[in-house]
N, CA and C atoms as an extended XYZ file, in Angstrom:
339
Properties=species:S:1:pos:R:3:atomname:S:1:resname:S:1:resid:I:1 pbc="F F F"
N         0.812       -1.187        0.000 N   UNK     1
C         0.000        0.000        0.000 CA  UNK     1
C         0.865        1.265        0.000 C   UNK     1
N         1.720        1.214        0.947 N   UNK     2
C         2.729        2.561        0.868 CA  UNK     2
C         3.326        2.461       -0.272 C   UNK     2
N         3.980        2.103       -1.340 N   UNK     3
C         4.603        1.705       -2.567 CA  UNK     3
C         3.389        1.986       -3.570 C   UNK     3
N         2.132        2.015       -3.501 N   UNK     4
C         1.222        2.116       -4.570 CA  UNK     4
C         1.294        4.164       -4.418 C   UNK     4
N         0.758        4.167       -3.042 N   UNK     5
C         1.145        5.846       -2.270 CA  UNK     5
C         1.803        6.112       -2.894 C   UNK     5
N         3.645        6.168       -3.201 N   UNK     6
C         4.370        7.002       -3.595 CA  UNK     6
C         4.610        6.824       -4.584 C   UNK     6
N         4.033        5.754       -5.346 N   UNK     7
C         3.935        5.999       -7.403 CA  UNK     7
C         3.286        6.630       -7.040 C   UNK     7
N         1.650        6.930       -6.612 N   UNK     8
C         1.002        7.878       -7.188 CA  UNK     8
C         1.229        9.177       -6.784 C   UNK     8
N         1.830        9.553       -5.960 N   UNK     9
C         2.815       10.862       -5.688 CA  UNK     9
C         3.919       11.021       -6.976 C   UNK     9
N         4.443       10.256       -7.077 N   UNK    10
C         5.558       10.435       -8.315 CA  UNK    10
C         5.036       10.921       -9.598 C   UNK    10
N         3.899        9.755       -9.825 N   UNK    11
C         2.672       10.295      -11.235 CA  UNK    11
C         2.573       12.239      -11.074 C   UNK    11
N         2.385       12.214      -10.014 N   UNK    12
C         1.813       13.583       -9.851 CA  UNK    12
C         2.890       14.394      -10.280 C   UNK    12
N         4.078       14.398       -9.830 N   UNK    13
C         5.055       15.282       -9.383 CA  UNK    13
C         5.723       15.321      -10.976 C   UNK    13
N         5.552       14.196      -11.326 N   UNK    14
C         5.999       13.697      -13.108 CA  UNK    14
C         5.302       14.455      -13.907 C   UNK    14
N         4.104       14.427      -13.898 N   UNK    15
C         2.906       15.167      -14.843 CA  UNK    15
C         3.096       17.086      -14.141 C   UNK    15
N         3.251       17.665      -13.227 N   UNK    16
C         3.404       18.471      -12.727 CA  UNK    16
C         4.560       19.119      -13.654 C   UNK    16
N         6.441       18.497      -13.180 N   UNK    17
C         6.833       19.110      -14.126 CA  UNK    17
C         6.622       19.387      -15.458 C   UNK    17
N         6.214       18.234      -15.935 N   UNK    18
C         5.948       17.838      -17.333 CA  UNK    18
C         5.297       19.451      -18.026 C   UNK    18
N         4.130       19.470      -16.983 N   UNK    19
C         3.321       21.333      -17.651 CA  UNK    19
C         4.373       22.166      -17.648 C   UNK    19
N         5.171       22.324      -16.657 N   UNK    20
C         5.975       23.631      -15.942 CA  UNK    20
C         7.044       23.579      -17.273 C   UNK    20
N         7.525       22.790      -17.334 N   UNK    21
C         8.448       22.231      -19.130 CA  UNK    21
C         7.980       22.814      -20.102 C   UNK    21
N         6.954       22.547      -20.582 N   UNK    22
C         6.078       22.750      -21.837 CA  UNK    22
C         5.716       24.338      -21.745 C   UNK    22
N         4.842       24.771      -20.989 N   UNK    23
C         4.528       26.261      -20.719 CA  UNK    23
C         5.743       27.061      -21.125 C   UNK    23
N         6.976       27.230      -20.194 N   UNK    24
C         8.466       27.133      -20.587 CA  UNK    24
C         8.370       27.536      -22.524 C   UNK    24
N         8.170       26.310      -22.743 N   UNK    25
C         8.851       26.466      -24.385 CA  UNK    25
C         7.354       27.429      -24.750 C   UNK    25
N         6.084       26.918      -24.461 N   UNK    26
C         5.176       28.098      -25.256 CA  UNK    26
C         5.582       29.478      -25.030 C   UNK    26
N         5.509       29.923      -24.278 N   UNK    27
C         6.124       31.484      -23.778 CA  UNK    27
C         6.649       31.765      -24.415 C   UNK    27
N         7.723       31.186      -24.556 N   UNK    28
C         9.473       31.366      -25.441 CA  UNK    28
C         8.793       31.390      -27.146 C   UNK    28
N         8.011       30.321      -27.578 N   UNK    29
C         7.740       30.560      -28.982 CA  UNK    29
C         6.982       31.977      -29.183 C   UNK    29
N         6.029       32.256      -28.253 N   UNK    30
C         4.875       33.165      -28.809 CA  UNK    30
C         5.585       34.666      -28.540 C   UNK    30
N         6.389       34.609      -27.614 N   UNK    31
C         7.169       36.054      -27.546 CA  UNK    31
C         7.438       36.561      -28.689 C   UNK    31
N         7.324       37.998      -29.022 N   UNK    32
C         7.711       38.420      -30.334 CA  UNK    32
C         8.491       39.568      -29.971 C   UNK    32
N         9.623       40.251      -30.773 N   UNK    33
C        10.524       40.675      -30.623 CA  UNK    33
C        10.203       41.974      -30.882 C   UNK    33
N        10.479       43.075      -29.732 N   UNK    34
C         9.626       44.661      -29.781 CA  UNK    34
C        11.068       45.195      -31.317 C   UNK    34
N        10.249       45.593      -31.799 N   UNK    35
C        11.271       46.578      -32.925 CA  UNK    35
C        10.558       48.152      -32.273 C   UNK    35
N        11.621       49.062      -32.338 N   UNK    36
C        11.509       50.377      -31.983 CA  UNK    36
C        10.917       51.313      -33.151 C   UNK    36
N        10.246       52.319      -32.509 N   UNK    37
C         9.662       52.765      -33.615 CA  UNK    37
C        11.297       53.879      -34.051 C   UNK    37
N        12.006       54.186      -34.069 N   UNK    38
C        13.049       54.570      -34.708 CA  UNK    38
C        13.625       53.735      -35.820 C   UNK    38
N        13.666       52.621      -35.346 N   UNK    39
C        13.633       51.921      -36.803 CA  UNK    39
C        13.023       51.340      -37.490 C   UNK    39
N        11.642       51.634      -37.177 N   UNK    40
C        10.839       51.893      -38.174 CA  UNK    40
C        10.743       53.053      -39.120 C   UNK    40
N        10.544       53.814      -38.594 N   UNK    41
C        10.970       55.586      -39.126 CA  UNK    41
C        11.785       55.059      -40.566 C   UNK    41
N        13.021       54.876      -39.568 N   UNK    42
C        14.605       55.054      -40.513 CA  UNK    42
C        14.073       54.066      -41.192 C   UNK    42
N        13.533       53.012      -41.614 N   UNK    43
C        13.731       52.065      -43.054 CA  UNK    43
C        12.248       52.591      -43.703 C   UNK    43
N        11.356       53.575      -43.567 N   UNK    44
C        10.303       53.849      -44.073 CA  UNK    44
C        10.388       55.425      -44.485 C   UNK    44
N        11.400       56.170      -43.941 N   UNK    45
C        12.137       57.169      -44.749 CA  UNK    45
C        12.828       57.274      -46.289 C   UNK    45
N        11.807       58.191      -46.592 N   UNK    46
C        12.854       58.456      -48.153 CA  UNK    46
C        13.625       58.754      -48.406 C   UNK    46
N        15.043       57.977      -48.890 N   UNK    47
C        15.831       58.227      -49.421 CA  UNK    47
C        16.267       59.131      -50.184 C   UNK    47
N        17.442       59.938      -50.173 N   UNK    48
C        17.757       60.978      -50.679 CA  UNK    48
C        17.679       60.725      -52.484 C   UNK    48
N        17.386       61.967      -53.508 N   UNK    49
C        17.370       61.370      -54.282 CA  UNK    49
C        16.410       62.878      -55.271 C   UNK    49
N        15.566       62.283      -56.686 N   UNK    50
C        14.684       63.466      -56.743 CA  UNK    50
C        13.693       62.292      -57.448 C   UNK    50
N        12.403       62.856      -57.857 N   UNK    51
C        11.173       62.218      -58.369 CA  UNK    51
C        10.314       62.930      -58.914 C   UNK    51
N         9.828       62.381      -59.809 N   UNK    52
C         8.370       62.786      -60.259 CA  UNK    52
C         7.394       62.896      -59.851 C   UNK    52
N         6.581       63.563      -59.615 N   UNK    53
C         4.928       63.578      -59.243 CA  UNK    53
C         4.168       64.305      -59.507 C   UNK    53
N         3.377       64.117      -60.297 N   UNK    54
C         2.101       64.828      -61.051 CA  UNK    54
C         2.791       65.657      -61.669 C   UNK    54
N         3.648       65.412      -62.275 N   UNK    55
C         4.606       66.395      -63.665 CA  UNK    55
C         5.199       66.692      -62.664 C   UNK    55
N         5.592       66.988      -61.481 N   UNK    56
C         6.813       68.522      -60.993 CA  UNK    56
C         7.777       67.351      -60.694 C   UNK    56
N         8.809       67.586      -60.121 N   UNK    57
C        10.644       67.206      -60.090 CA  UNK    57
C        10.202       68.046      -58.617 C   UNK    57
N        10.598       67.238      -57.831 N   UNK    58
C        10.883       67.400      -56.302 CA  UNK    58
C        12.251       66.823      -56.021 C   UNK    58
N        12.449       67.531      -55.099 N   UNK    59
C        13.665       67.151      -54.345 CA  UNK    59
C        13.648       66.142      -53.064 C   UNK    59
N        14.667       64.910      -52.747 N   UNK    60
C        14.549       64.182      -51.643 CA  UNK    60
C        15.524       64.389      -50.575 C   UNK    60
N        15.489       64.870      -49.474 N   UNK    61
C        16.481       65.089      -49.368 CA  UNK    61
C        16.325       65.024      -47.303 C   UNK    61
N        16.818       64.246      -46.846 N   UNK    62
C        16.455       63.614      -44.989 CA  UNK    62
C        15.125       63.184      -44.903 C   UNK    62
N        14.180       62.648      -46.238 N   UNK    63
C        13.395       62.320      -45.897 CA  UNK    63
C        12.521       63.422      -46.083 C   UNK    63
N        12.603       64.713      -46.441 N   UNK    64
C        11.618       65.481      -47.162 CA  UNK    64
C        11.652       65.870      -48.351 C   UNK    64
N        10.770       66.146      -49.106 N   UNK    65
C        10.343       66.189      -50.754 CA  UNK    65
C        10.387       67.916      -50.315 C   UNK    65
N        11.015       68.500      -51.355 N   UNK    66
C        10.721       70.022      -51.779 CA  UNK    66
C        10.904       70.211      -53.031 C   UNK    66
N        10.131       71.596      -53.947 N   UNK    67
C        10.130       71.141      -55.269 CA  UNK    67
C        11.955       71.636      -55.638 C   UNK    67
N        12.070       70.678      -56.668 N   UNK    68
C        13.388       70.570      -57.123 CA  UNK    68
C        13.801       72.026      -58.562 C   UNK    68
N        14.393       73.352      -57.785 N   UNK    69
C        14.460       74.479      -58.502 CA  UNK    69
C        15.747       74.714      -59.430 C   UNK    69
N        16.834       73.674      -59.225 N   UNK    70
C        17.930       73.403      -60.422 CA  UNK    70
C        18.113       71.934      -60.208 C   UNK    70
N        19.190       71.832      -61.795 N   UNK    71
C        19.544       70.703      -62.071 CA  UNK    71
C        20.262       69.768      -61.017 C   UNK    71
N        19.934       68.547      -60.768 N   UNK    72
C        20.534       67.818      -59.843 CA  UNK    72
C        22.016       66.746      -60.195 C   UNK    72
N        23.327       66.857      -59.978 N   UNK    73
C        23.784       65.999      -60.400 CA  UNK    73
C        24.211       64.722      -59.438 C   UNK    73
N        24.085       63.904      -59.804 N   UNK    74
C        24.391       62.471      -58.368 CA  UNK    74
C        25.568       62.213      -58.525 C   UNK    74
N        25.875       61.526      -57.389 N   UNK    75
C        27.391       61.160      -57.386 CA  UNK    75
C        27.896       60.166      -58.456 C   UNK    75
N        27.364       59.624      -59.346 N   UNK    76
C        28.088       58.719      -60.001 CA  UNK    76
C        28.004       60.088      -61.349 C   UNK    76
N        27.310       60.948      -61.548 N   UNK    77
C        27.860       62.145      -62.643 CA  UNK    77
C        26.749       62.172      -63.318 C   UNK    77
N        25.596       61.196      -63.035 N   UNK    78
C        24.261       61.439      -63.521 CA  UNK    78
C        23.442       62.436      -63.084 C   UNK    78
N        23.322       63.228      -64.152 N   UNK    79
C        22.347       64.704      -64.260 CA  UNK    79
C        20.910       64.973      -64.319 C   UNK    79
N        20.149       65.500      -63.709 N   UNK    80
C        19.160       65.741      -64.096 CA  UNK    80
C        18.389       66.847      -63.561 C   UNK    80
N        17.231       67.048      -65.141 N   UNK    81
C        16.719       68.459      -65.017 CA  UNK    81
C        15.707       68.441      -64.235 C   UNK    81
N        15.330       69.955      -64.196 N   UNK    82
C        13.859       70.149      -63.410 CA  UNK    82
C        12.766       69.747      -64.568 C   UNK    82
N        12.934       69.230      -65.619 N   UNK    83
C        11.679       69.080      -66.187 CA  UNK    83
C        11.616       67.596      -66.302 C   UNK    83
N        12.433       66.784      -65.514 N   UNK    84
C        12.363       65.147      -65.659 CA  UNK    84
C        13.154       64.830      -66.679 C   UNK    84
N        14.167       65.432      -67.286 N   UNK    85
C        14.999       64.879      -68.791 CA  UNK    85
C        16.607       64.862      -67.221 C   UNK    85
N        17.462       62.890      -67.816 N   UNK    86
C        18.258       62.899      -67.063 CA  UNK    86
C        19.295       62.811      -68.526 C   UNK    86
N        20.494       62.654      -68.118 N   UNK    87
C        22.007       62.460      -68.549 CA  UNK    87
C        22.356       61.970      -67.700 C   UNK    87
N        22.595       60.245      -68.573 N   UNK    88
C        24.303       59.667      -67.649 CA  UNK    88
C        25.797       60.032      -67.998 C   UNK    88
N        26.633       59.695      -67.471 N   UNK    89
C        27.781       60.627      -67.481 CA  UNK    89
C        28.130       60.316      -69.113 C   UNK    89
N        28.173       59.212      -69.472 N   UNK    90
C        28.626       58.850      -70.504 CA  UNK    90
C        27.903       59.656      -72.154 C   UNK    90
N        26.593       60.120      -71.415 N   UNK    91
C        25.654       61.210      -72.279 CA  UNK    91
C        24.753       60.612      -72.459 C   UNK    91
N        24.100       59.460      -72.427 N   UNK    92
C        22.883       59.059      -72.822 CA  UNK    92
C        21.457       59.748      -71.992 C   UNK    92
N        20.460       59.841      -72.813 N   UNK    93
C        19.629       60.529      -71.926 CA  UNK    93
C        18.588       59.555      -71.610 C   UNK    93
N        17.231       60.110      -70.616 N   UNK    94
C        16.218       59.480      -69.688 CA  UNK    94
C        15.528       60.214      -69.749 C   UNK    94
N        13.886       59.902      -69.761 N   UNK    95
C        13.134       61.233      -69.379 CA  UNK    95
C        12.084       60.156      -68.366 C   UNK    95
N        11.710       60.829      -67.008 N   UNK    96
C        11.680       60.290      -65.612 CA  UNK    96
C         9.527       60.589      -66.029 C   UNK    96
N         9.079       59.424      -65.630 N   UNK    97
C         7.884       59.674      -65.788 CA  UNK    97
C         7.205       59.926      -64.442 C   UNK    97
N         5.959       60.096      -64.139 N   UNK    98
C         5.429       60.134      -62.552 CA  UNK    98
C         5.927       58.717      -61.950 C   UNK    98
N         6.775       59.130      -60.729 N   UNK    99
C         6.491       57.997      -59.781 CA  UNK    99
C         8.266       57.324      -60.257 C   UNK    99
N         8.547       58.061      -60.977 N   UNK   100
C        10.269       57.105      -61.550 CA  UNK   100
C        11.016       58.533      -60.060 C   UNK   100
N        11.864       57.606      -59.511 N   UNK   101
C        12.885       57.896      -58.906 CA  UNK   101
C        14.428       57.688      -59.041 C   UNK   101
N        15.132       58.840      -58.994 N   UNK   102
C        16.823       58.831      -59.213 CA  UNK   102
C        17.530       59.143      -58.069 C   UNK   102
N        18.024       58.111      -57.470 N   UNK   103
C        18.601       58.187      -56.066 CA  UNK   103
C        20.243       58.923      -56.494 C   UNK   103
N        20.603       59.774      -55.413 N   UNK   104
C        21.624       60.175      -55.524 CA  UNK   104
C        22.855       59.390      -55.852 C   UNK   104
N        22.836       58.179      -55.678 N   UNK   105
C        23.843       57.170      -56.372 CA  UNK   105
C        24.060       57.426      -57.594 C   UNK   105
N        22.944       57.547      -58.191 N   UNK   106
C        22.266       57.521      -59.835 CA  UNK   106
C        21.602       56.484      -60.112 C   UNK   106
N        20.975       55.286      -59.271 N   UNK   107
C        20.273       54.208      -59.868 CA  UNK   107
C        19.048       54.909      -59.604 C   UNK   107
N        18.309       54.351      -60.639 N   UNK   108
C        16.947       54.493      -61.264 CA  UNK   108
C        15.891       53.729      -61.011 C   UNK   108
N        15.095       53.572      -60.248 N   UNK   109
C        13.539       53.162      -59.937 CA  UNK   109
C        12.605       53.661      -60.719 C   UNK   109
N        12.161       52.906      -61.385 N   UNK   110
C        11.402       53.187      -62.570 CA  UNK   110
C        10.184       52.666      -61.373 C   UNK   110
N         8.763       53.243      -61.714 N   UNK   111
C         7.267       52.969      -61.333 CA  UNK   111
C         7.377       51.911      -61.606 C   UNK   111
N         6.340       50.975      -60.744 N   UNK   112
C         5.706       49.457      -61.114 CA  UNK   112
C         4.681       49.989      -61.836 C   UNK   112
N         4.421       49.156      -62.824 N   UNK   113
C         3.522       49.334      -64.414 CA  UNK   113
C         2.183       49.144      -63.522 C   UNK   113
């Protein structure tokens, strides 16, 4: 009788940890990892650069648009006007439609069609 007693104490104490284990790992999966709203900001900030919109040439520049009042040249030597006509260094030209962006690098984001 005492021997039947302390299996079924053991059962208990067995199944007991057993939850305290498991709970353990749920916690740990469902936790989700706080991201700061600063970096959110910073990867949802516009890039320096200029663009089209509704015909005008704006300027990009910490993340604010102002309209773009001379020619812009980017660091790789690519030019461009206030009326959306670009030049790469080599001379070939571009003309920037609504929604096409020229990052100060000089790469080109053309609109999704």
């Amino acid at each position: 009788m005492l021997i039947n007693q302390n299996w079924n104490n053991m059962k208990k104490i067995i199944v007991v940890a057993m939850l305290i284990v498991t709970s353990f790992g749920a916690f740990a999966y469902t936790a989700s990892p706080k991201v700061s709203v600063d970096y959110i900001q910073e990867k949802t900030k516009l890039k320096d650069g200029v663009t089209m919109k509704d015909g005008q040439m704006y300027l990009i520049k910490d993340g604010e648009m102002t309209e773009m009042l001379k020619a812009v040249i980017m660091s790789n030597g690519t030019k461009v006007l206030t009326n959306g006509e670009g030049f790469f260094k080599n001379g070939e030209s571009f003309k920037l439609e609504n929604g096409d962006v020229v990052y100060m690098n000089g790469k080109i984001e053309k609109k999704s069609p």
